[in-house]
C-alpha positions as CSV (number, residue, x, y, z in Angstrom):
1,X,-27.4,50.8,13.5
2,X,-29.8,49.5,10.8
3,X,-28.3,47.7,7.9
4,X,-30.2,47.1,4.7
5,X,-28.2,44.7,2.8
6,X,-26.5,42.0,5.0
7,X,-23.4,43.4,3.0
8,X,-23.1,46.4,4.8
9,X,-22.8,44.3,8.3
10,X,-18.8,44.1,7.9
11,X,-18.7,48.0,6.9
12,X,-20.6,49.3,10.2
13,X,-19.0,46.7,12.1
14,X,-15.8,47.8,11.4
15,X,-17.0,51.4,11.7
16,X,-18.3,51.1,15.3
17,X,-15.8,48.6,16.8
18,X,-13.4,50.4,18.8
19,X,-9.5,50.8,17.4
20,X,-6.7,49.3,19.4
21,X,-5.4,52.4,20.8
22,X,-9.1,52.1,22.5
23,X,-9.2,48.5,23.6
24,X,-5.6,49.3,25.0
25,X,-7.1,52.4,27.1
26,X,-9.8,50.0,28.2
27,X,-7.1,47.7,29.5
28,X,-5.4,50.2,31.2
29,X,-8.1,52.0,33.3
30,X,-9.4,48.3,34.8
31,X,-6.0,48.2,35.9
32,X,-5.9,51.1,37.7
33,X,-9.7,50.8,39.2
34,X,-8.6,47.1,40.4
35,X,-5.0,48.4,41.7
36,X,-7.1,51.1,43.5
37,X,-9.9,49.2,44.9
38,X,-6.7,47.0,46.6
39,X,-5.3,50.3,48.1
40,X,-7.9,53.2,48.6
41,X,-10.8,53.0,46.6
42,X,-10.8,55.7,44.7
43,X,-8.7,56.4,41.1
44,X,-8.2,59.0,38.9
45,X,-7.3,57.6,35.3
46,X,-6.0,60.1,32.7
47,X,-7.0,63.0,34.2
48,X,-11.2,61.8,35.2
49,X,-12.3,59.7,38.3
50,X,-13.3,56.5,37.3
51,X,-15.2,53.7,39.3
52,X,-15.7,50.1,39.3
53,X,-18.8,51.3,36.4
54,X,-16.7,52.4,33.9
55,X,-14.5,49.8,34.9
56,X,-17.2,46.7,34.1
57,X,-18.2,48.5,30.5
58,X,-14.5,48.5,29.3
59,X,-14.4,44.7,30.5
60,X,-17.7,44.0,28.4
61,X,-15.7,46.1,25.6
62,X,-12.6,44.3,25.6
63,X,-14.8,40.8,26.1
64,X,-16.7,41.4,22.8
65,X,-13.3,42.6,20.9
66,X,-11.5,39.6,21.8
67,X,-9.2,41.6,23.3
């Protein structure tokens, strides 16, 4: 995102930052990827597979978000 005015920084930052019910998702599926990587290996998460991937970009996400 380009801003033009430094003013506008907050605006897209709060516009692109990801809501709780997101961070809380985030949370979730490292949870099951790490319980699974204990046990079998593989993990389906809400319905998807998910891998230890997905699983490194929602701990970058909830690293940046403080969450």
């Amino acid at each position: 995102m380009m801003a033009i005015h430094p003013s506008h920084v907050p605006v897209i930052n709060e516009v692109f930052s990801p809501s709780s019910a997101e961070l809380a998702r985030c949370a979730e599926l490292i949870a099951a990827v790490e319980s699974a990587q204990r046990e079998t290996g593989a993990v389906t998460f809400q319905g998807e597979m998910v891998d230890e991937a997905m699983a490194r970009t929602d701990r970058i996400v909830l690293e940046r978000h403080g969450a």
